[in-house]
VEXTOR-690550 format. One line per 2 residues: number of its first residue (from 1); for each residue x, y, z of N, C-alpha, C, O. Coordinates in nm, 2 decimals, decimal comma. Layout:
<atoms>
NUM	X/Y/Z/X/Y/Z/X/Y/Z/X/Y/Z | ...
</atoms>
This chain:
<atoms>
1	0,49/-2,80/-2,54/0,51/-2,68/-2,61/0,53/-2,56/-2,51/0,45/-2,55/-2,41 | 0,64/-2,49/-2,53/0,64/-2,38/-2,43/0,61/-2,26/-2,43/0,62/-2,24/-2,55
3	0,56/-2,13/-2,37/0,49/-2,01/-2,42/0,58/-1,92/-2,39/0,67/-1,91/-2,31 | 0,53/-1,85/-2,52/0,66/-1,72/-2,57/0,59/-1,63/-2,48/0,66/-1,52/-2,46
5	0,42/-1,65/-2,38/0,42/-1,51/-2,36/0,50/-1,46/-2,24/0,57/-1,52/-2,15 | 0,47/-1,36/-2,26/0,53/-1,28/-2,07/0,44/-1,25/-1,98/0,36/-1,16/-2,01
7	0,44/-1,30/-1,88/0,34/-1,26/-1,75/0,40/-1,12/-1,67/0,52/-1,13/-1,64 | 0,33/-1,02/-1,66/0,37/-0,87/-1,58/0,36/-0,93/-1,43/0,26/-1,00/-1,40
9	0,49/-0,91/-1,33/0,49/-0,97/-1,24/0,39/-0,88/-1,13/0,37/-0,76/-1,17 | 0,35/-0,91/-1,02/0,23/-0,85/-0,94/0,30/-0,73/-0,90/0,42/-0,69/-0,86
11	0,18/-0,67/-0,92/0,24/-0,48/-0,87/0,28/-0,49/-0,77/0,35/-0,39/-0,74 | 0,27/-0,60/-0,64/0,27/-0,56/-0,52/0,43/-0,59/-0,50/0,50/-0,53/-0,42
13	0,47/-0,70/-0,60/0,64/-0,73/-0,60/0,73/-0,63/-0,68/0,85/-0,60/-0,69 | 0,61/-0,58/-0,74/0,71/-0,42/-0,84/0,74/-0,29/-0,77/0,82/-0,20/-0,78
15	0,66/-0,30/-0,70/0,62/-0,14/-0,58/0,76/-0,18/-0,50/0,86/-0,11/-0,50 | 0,75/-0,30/-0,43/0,88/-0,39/-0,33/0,99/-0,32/-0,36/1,03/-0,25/-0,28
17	1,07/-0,33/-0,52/1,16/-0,29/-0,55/1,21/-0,14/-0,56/1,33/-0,12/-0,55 | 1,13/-0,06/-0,57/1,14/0,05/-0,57/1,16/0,15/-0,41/1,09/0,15/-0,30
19	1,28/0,22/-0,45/1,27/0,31/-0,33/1,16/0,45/-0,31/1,13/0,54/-0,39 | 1,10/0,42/-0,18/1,04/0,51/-0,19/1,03/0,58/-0,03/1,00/0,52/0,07
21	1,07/0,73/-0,03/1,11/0,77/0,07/0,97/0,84/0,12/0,88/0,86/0,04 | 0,96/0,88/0,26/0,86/0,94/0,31/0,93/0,99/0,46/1,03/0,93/0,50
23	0,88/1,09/0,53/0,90/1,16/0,64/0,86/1,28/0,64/0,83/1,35/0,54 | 0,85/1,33/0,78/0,77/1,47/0,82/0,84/1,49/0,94/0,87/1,39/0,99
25	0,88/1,63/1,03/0,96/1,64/1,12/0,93/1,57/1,24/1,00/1,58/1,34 | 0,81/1,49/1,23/0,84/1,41/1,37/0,92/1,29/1,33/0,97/1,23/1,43
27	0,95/1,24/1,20/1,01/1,14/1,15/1,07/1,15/1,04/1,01/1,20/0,95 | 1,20/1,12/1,03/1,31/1,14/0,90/1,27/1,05/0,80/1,22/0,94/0,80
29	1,33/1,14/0,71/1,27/1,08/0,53/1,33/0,94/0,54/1,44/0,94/0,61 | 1,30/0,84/0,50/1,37/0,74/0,48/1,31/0,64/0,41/1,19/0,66/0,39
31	1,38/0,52/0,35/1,27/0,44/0,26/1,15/0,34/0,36/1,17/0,28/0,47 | 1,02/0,36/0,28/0,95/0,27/0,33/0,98/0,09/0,37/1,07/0,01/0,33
33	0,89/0,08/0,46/0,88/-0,09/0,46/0,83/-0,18/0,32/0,72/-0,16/0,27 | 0,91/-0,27/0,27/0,83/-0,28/0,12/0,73/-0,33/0,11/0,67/-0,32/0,01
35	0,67/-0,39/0,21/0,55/-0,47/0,17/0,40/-0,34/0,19/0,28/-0,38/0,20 | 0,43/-0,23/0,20/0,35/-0,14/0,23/0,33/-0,06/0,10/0,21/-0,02/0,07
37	0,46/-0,04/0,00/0,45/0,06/-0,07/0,36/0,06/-0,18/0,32/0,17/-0,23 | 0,32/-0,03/-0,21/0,23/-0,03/-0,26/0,09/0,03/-0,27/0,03/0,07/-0,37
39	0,06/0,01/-0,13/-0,06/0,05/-0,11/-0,03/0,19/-0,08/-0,13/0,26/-0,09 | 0,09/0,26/-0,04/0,10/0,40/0,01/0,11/0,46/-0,13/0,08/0,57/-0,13
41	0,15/0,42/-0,25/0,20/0,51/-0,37/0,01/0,49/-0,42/-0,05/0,59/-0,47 | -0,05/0,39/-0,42/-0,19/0,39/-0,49/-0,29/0,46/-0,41/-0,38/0,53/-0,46
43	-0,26/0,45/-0,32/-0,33/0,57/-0,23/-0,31/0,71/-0,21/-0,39/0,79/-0,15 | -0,18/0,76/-0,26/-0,17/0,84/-0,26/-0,19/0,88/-0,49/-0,19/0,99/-0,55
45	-0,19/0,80/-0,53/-0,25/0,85/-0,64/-0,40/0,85/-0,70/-0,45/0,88/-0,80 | -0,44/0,77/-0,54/-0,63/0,82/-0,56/-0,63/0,99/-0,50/-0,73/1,07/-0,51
47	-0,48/1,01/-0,45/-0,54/1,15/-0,35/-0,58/1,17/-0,24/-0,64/1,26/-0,20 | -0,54/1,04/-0,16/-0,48/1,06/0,02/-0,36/1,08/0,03/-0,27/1,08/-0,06
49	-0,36/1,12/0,16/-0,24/1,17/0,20/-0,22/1,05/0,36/-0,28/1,03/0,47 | -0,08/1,01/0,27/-0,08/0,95/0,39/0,01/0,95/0,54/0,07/1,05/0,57
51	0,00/0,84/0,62/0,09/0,95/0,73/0,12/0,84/0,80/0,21/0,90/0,87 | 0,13/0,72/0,84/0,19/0,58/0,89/0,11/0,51/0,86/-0,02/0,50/0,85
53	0,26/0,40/0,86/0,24/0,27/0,84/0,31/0,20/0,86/0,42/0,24/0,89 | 0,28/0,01/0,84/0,33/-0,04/0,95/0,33/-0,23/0,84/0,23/-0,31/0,84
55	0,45/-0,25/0,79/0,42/-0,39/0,74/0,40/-0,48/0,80/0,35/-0,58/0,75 | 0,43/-0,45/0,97/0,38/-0,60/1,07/0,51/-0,65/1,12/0,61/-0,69/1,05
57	0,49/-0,66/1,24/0,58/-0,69/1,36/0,58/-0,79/1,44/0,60/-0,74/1,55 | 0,56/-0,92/1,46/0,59/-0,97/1,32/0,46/-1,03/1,23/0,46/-1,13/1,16
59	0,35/-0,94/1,26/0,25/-0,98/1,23/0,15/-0,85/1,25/0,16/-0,78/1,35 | 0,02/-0,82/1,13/-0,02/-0,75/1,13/-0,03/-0,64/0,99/0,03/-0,70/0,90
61	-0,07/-0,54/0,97/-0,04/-0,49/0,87/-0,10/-0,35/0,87/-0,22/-0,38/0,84 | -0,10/-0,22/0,88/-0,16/-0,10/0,82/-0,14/0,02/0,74/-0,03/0,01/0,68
63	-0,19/0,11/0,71/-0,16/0,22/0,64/-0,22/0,30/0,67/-0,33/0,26/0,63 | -0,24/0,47/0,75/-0,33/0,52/0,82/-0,34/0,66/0,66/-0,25/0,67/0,58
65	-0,41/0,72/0,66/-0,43/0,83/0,51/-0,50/0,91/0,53/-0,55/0,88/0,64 | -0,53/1,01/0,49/-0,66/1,09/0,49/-0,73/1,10/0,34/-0,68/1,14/0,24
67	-0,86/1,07/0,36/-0,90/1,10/0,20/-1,06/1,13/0,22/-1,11/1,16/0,32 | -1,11/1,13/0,10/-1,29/1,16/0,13/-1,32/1,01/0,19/-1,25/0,91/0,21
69	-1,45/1,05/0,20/-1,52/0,91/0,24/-1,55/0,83/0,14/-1,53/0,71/0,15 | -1,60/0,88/0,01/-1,56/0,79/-0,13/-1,48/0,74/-0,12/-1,49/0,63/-0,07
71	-1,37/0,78/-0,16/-1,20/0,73/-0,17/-1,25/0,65/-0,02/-1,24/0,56/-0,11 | -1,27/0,60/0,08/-1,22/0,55/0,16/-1,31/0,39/0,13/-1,27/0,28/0,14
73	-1,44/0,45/0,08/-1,55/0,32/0,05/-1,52/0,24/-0,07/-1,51/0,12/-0,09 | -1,49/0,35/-0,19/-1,38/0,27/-0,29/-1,29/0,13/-0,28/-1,28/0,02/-0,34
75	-1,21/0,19/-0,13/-1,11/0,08/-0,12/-1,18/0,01/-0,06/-1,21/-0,07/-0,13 | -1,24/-0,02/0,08/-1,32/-0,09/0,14/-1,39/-0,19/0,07/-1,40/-0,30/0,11
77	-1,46/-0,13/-0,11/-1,50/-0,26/-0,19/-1,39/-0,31/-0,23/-1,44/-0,39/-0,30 | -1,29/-0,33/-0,24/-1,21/-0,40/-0,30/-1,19/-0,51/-0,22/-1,15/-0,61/-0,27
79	-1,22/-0,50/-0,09/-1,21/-0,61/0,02/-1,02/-0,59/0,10/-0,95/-0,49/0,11 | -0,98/-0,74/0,15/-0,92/-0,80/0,14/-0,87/-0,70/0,31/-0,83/-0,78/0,39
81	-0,88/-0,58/0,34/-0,88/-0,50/0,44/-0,99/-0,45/0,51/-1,09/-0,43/0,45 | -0,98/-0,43/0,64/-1,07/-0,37/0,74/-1,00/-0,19/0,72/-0,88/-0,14/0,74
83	-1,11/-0,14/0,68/-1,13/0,01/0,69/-1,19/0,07/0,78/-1,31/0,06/0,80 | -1,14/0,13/0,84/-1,17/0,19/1,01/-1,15/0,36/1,00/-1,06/0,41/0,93
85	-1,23/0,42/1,07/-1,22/0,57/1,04/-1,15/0,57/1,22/-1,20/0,52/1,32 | -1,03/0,65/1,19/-0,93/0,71/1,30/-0,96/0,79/1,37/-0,96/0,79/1,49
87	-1,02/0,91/1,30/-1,08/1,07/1,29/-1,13/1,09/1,15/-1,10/1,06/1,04 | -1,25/1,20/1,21/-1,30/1,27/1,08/-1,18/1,29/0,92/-1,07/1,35/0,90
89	-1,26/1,23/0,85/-1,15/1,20/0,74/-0,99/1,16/0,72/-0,89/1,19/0,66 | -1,05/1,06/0,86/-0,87/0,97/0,87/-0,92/0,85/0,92/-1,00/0,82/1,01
91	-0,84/0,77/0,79/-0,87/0,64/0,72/-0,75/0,52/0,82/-0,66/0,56/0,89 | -0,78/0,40/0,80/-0,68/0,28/0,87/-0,74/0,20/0,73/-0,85/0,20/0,68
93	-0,62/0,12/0,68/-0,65/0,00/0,60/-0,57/-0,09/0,71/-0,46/-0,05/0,76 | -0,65/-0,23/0,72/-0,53/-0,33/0,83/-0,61/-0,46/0,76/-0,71/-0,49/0,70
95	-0,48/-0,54/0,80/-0,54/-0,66/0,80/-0,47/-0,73/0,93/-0,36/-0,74/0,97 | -0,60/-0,78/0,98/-0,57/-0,83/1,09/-0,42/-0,99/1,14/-0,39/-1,08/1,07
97	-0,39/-0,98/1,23/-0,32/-1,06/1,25/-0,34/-1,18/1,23/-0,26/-1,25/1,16 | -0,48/-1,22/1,30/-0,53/-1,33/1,32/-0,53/-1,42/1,18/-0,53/-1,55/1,19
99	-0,54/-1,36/1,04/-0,55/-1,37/0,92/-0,39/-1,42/0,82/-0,37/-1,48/0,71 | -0,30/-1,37/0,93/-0,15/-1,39/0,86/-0,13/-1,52/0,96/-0,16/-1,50/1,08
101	-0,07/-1,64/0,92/0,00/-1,72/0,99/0,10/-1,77/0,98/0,15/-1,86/1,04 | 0,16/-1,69/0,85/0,31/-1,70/0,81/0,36/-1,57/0,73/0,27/-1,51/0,66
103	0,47/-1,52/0,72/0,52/-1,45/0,65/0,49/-1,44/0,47/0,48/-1,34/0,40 | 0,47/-1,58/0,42/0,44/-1,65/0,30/0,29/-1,63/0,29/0,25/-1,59/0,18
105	0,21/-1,65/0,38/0,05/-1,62/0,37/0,00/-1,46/0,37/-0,10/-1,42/0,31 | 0,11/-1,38/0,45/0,06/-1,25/0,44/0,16/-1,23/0,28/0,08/-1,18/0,20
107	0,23/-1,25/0,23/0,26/-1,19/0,08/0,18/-1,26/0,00/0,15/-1,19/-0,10 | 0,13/-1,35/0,00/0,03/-1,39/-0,06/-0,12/-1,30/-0,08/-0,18/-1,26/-0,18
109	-0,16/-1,30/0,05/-0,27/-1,19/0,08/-0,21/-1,06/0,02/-0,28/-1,00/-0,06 | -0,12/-1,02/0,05/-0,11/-0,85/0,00/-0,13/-0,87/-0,14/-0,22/-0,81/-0,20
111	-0,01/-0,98/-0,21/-0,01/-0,99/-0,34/-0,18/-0,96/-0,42/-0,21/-0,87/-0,48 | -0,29/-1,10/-0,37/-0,41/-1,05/-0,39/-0,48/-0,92/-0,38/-0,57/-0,87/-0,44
113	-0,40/-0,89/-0,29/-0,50/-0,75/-0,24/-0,48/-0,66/-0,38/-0,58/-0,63/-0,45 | -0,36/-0,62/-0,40/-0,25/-0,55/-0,48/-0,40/-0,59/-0,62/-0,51/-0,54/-0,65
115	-0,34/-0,69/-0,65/-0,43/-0,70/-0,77/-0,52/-0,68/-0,83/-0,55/-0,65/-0,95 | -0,62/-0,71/-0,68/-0,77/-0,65/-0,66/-0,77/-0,51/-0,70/-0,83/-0,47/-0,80
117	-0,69/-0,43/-0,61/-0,70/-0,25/-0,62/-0,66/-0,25/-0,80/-0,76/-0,23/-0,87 | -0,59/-0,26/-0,83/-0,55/-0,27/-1,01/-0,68/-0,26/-1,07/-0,72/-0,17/-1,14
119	-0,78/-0,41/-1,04/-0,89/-0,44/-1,09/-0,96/-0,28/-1,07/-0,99/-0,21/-1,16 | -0,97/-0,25/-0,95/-1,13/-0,19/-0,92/-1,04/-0,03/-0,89/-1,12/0,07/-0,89
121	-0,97/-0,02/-0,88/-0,91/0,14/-0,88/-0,80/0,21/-0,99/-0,76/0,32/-1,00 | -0,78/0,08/-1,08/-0,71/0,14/-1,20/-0,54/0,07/-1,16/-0,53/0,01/-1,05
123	-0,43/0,09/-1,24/-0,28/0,02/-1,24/-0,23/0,12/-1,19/-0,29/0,22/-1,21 | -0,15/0,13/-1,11/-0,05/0,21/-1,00/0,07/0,24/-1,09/0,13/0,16/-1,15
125	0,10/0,38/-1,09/0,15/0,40/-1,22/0,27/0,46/-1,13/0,27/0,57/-1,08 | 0,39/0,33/-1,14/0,52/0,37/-1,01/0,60/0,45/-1,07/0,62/0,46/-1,19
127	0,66/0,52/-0,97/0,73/0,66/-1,01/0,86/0,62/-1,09/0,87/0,49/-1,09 | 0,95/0,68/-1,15/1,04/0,69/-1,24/1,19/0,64/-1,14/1,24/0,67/-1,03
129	1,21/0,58/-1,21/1,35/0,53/-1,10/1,43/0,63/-1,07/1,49/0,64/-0,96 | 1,46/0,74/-1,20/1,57/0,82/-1,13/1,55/0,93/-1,07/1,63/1,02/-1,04
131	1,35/0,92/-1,04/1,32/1,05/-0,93/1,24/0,96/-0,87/1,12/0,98/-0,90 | 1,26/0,88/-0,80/1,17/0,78/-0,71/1,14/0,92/-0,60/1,22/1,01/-0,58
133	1,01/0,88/-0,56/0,94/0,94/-0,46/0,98/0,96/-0,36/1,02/0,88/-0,28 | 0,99/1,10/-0,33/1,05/1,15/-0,22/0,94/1,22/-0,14/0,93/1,31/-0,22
135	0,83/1,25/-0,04/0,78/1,36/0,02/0,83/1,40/0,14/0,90/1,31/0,20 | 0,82/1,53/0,20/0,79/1,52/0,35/0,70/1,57/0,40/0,72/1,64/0,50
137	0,57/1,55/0,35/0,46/1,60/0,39/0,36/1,47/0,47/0,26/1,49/0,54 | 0,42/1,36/0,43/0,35/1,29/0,51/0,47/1,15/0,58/0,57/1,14/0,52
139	0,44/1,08/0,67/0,55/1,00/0,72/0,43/0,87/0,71/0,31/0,89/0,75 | 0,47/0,73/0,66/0,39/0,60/0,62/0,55/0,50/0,68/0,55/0,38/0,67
</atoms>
């Protein structure tokens, strides 16, 4: 028997598709890396501000933000990332290298990660396609 239902595909492959531009004058607006956007649009609708990031070269992963220290322990429970304080109220989410051993294992990890945040911080509510996100206040 086959199912009529519909599975909502993972936020972290829905964020992927969307353009989402960021820059600040040390760096021109331009679209993000996709496997990042996600966490930069959810982060920035807890109310960080973010300022780089980095999908991994070819291995690796971060997002650097500013937010409270709540917002920073918030995400910290969700797991799946090492949260490291940069500076006074400046945040690193990474996941370490040592943890990705393929291209296919780190999308898999993000994918989870993605999910998790959904669970424990609410659905990422992505911007409208025909005003996709533009800032220049912060560069990710």
């Amino acid at each position: 028997m086959q199912s009529t239902a519909t599975t909502r595909s993972n936020p972290w492959d829905e964020a992927k598709k969307r353009k989402v531009h960021r820059g600040n004058g040390a760096y021109p607006i331009a679209d993000l890396e996709p496997g990042v956007k996600f966490f930069v649009l959810m982060l920035e609708q807890l109310g960080a501000a973010t300022f780089n990031s980095c999908e991994g070269h070819p291995h690796g992963f971060y997002v650097s933000f500013r937010c409270s220290y709540a917002t920073a322990l918030s995400i910290s429970n969700c797991g799946y990332f090492t949260v490291s304080i940069v500076c006074p109220d400046m945040w690193a989410i990474r996941v370490s290298e040592h943890l990705i051993t393929s291209a296919r294992v780190k999308a898999q990890l993000l994918r989870e990660a993605a999910t998790r945040w959904e669970e424990k911080l609410g659905k990422l509510k992505l911007p409208q396609e025909s005003g996709e996100s533009s800032m220049t206040f912060s560069k990710t």
